[in-house]
C-alpha positions as CSV (number, residue, x, y, z in Angstrom):
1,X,0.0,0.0,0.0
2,X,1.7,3.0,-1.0
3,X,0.8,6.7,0.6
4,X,-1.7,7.9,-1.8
5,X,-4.0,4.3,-0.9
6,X,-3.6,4.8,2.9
7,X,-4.7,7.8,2.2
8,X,-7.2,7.3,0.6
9,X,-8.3,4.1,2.8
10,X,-7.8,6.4,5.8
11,X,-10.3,9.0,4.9
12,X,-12.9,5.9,3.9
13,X,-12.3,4.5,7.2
14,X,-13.1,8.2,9.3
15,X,-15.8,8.3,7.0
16,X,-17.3,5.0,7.6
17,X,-17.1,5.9,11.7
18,X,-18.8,9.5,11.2
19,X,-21.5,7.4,9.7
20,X,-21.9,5.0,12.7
21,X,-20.4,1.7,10.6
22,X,-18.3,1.1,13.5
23,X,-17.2,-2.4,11.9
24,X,-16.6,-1.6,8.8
25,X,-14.1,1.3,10.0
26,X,-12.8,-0.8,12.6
27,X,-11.7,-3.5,9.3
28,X,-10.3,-0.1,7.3
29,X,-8.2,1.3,10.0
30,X,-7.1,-2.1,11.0
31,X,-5.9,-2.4,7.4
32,X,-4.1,1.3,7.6
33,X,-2.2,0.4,10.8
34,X,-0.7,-3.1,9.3
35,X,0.6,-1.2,6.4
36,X,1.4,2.1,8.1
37,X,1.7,1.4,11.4
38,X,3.2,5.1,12.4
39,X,0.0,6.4,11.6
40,X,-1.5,8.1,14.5
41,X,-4.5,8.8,13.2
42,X,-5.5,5.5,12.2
43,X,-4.7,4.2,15.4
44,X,-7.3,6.5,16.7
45,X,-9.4,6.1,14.7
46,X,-9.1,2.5,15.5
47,X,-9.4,3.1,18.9
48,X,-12.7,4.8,18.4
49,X,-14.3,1.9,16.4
50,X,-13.2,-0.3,19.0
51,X,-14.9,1.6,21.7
52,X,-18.3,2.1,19.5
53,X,-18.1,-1.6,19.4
54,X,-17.7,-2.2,23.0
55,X,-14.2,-3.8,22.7
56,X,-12.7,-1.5,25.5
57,X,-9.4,-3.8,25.7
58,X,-8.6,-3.1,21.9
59,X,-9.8,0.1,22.2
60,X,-7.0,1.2,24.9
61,X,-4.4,-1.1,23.2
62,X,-4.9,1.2,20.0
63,X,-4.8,4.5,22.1
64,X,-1.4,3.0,23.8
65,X,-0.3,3.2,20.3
66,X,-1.4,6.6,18.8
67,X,0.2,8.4,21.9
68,X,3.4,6.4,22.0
69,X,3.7,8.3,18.3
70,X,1.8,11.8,19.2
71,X,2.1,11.7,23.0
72,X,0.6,15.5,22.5
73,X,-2.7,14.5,20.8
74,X,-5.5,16.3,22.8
75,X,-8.1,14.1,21.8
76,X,-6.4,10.8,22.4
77,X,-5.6,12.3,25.6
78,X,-9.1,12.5,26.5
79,X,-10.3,9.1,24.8
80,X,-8.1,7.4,27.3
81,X,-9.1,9.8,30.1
82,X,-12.8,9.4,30.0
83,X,-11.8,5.4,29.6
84,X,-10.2,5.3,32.7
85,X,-13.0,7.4,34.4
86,X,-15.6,5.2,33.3
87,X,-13.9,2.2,34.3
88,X,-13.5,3.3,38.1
89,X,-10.1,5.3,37.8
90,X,-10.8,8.2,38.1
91,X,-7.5,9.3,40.1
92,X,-5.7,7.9,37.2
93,X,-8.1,9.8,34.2
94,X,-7.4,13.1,36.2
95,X,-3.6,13.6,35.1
96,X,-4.6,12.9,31.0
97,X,-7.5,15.0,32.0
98,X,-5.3,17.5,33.4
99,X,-2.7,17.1,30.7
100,X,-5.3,18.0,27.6
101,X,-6.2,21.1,29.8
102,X,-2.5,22.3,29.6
103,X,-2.3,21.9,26.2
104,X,-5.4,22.9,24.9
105,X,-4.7,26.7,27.1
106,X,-1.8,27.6,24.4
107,X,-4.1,26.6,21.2
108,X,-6.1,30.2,20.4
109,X,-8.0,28.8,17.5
110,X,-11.6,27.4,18.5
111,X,-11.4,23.5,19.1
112,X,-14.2,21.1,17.6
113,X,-16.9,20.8,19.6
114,X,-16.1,16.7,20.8
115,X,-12.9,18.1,22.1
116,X,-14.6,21.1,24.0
117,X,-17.3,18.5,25.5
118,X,-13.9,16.9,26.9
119,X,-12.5,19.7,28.3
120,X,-15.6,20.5,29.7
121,X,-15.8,17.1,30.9
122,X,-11.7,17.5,32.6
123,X,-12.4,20.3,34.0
124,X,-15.1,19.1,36.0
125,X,-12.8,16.2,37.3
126,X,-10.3,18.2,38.1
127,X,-12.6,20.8,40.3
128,X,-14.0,18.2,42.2
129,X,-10.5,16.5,42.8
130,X,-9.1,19.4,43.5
131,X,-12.0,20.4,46.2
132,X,-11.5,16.6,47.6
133,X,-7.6,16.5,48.0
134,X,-7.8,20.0,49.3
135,X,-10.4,19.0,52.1
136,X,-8.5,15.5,53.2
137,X,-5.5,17.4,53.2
138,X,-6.5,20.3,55.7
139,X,-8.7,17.3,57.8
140,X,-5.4,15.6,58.3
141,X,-3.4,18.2,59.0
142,X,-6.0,19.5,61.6
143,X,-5.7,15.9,63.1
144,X,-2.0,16.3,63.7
145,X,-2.6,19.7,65.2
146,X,-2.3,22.6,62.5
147,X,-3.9,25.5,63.1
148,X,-3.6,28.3,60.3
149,X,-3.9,31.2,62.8
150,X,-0.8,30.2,65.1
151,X,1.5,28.5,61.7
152,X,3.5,30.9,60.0
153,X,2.8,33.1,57.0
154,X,5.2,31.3,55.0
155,X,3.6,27.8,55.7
156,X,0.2,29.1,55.2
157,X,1.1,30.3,52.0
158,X,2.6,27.3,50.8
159,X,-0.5,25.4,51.3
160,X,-2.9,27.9,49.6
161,X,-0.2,27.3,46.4
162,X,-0.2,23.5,46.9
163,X,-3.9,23.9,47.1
164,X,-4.5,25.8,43.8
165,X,-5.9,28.9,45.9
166,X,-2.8,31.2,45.4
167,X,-0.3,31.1,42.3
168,X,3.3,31.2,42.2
169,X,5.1,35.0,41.8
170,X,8.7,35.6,41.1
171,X,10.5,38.8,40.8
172,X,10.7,39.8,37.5
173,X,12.2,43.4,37.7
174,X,12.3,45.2,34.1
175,X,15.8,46.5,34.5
176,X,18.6,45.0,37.2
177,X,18.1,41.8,38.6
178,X,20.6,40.7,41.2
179,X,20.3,36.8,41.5
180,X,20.1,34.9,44.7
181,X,18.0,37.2,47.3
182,X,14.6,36.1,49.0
183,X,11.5,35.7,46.9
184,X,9.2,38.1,49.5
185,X,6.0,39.9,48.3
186,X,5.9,41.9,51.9
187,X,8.5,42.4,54.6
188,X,7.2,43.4,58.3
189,X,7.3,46.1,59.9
190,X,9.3,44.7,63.3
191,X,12.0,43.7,61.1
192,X,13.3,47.7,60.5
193,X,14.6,49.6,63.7
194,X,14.1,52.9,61.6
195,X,10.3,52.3,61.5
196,X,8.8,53.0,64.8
197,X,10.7,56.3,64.6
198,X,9.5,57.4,61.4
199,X,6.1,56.1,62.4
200,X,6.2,58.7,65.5
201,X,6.5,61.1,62.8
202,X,3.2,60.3,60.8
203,X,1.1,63.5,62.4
204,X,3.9,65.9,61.3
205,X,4.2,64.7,57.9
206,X,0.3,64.5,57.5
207,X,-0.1,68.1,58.2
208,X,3.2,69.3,55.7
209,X,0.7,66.9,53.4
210,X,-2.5,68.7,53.8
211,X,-0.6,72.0,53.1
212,X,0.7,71.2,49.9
213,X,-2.7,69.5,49.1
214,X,-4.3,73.4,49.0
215,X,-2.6,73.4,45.7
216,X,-3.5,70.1,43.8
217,X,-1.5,71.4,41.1
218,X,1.4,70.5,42.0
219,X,0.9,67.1,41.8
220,X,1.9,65.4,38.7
221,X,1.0,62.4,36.7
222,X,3.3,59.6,38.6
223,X,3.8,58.2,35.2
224,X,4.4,60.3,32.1
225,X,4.9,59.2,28.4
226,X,8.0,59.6,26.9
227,X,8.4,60.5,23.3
228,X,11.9,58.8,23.5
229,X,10.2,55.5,24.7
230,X,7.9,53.2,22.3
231,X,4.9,52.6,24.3
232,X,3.9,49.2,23.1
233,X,2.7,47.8,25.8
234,X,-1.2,48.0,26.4
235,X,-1.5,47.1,29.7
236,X,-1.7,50.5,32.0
237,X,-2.2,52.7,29.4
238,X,-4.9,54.2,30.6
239,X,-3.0,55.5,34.0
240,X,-0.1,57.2,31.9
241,X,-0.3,60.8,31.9
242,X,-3.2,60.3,34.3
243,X,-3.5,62.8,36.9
244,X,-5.5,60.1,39.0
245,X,-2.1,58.7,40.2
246,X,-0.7,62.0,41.5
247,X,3.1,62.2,42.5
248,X,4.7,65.1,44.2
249,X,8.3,64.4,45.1
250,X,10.7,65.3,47.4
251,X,13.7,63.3,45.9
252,X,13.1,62.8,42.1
253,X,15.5,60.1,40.5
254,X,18.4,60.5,43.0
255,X,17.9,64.5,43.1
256,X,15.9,66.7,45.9
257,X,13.3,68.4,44.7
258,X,14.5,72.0,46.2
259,X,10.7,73.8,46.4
260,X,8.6,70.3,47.7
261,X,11.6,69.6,50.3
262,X,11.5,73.2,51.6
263,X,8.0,73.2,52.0
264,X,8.6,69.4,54.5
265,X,11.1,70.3,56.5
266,X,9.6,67.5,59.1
267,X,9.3,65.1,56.4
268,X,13.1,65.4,55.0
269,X,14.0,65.0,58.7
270,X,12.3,61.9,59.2
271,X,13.5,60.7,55.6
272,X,17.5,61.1,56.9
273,X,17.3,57.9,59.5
274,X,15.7,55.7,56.7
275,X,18.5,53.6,54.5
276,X,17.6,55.1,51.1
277,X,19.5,54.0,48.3
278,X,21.8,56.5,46.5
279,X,22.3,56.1,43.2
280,X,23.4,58.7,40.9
281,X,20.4,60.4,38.9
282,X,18.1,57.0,39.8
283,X,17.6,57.0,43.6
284,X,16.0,57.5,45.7
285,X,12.5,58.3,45.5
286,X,10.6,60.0,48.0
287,X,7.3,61.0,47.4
288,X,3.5,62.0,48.1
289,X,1.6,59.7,46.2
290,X,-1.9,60.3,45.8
291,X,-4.2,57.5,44.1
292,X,-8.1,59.2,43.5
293,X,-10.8,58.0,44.2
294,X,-12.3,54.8,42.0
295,X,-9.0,54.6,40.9
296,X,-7.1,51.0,39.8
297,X,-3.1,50.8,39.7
298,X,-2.7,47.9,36.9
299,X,-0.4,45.0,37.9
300,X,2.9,45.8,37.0
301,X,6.4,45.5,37.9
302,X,9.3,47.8,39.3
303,X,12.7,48.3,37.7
304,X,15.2,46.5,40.2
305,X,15.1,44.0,43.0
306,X,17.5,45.3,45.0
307,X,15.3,47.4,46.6
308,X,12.4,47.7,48.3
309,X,9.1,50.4,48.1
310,X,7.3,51.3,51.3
311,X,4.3,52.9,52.0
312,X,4.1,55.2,54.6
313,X,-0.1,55.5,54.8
314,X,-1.3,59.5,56.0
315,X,-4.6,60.0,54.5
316,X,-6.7,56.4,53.8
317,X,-10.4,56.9,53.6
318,X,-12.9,54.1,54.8
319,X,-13.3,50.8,52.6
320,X,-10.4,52.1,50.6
321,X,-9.1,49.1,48.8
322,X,-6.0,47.7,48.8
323,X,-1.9,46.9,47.6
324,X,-1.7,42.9,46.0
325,X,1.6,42.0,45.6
326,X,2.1,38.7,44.3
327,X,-0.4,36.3,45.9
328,X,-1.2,38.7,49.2
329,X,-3.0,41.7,49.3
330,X,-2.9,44.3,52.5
331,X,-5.3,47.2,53.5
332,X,-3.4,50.7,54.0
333,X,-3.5,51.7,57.9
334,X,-2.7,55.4,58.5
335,X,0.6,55.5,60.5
336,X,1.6,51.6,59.3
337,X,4.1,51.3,56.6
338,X,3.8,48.8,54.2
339,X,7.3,47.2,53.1
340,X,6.8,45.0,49.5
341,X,9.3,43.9,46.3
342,X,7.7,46.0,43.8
343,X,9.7,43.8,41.1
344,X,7.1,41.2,42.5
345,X,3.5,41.8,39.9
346,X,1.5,44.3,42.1
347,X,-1.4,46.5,41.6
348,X,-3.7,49.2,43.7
349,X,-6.8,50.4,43.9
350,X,-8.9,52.6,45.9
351,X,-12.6,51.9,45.5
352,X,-13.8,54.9,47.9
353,X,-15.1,58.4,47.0
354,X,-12.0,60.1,48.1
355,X,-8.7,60.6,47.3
356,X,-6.1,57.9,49.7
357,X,-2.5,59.9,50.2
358,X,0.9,57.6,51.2
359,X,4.2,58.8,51.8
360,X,6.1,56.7,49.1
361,X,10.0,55.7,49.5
362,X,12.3,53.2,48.1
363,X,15.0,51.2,50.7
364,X,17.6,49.0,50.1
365,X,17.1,45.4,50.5
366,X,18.2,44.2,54.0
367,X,20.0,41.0,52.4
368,X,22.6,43.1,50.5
369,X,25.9,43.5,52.1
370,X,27.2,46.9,51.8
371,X,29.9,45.9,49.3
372,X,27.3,44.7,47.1
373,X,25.2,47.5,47.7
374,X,28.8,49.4,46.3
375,X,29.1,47.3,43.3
376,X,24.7,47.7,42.6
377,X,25.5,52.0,42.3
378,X,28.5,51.5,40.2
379,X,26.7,49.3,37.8
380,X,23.7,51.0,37.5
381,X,25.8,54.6,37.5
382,X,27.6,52.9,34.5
383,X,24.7,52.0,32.8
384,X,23.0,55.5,33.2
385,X,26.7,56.6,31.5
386,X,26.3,54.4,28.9
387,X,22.6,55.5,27.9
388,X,23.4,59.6,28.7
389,X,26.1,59.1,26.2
390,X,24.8,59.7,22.9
């Protein structure tokens, strides 16, 4: 049989099972597999003749065989999954269930409908296994004592992940990475000695706040476009050049901000205890930042993970909203900084009828050692050299 007949026999034997002669295309596609036996799609076919005629054993012997050749073939994938799950193994279904689900996520052209009903199909298994392991799994543990309240936030969060609840977020700075440091979304607020004394300091920087607040204007959008810049990317276009996210600084990209830092003498005071970083024309930042009301920050990420944002909260009206970063979300409480990796995906929103006001900062992360805190300016200085230079 050469190719142009198994063709042709092939299409006569799909044919002959779309039009219920489950025999007859059983007796075709047995013929296509003997002379072409790397044909996946006969051996599917096969399969699927086998099955219409109740002969489950030659029907999973011929599925064996297409996915030892396409091991990626959705709908094989879910031929043998719904065989297993009607024969009782269900456990064992759920991982080809789950497997068509992962591949059928990247595929952006519509799928045929019998694959859909499958999907459909997996992703009902895989809910309900998912809600079953998930209650055994907290049962037990409760049994040998766990209580979420008195485990740590680490553990907690590493069940939520192993239970589906919470996904996985790295830091994916869009500048500087600087390998090996801790994969945190939030730092606490015991673990700075500088905080409680800035914190004292939260009335005085308040009221330098509300002064400068009697003249909106100068507030600017916190992100501008930049003819220089392509701006390709969709996501948070609607916040550039928005006056919605306000920004008034008192150190601008490494500089002070001569007017705004005369006008905060209190604030600049507080600012000198806290370990900014200094990098030439880049850090720090210090600055009012003022998020309207109904407003939504996009998730995004910062520029470098060697540092660390905080938000000093001084004016946070009721049912405000809230800072996510990464899997964790926390509410802004005046007078309680919040410490997060802003390389980490984060977003912000403030869902209230008035306008929420923090005192924004950037630190340097604690795990640096000062010589690499050195070696960080001198890179990023060189690489500031290198773009200033043309």
């Amino acid at each position: 049989m050469n190719q142009a007949q198994a063709s042709q026999q092939l299409q006569q034997a799909i044919t002959a099972l779309q039009q219920g002669r489950a025999q007859e295309a059983r007796s075709l596609f047995n013929t296509v597999v003997q002379q072409v036996p790397q044909a996946a799609q006969a051996w599917l076919g096969l399969a699927f003749s086998c099955s219409n005629l109740g002969d489950t054993e030659a029907a999973m012997a011929a599925i064996e065989r297409c996915l030892k050749l396409e091991p990626r073939n959705i709908r094989a994938l879910l031929f043998k999954a719904e065989h297993l799950d009607g024969a009782g193994q269900s456990r064992k279904a759920l991982s080809f269930f789950e497997a068509a689900l992962g591949l059928a996520a990247n595929i952006q052209e519509p799928l045929p409908a019998d694959i859909q009903k499958g999907l459909q199909r997996a992703q009902q298994l895989s809910d309900k296994f998912s809600a079953e392991y998930g209650d055994f799994l907290l049962s037990k543990l409760k049994e040998k004592g766990y209580q979420a309240d008195q485990a740590s936030d680490r553990f907690n969060l590493s069940l939520d992940i192993c239970l589906g609840r919470k996904q996985i977020y790295h830091q994916q700075p869009n500048r500087f990475y600087f390998p090996g440091l801790p994969q945190r979304q939030f730092y606490e607020r015991s673990e700075f000695e500088w905080i409680e004394q800035l914190e004292a300091q939260t009335d005085s920087i308040r009221t330098e706040l509300q002064a400068l607040l009697e003249t909106p204007e100068r507030f600017a959008p916190y992100l501008q476009s930049d003819a220089d810049i392509p701006e390709i990317n969709e996501s948070g276009k609607d916040i550039i050049n928005n006056p919605d996210w306000g920004a008034l600084y008192l150190w601008e990209y490494g500089q002070q901000v001569a007017e705004n830092a005369r006008a905060c003498p209190q604030t600049m005071a507080a600012m000198e205890q806290v370990p900014l970083p200094h990098v030439t024309s880049q850090t720090p930042i210090v600055l009012f930042s003022r998020l309207a009301a109904n407003t939504h920050i996009p998730p995004h990420h910062g520029m470098l993970n060697t540092r660390l944002i905080c938000h000093l909260p001084l004016i946070v009206p009721e049912n405000c909203g809230a800072l996510r970063c990464g899997s964790e979300q926390r509410e802004w409480v005046e007078g309680q900084t919040l410490i997060f990796d802003d390389s980490i995906e984060h977003e912000a929103w403030n869902n209230s009828d008035q306008d929420r006001v923090v005192l924004l900062f950037d630190i340097w992360r604690p795990e640096l050692t000062q010589d690499e805190r050195a070696l960080v300016c001198m890179m990023l200085e060189s690489v500031k050299e290198y773009q200033g230079s043309e």
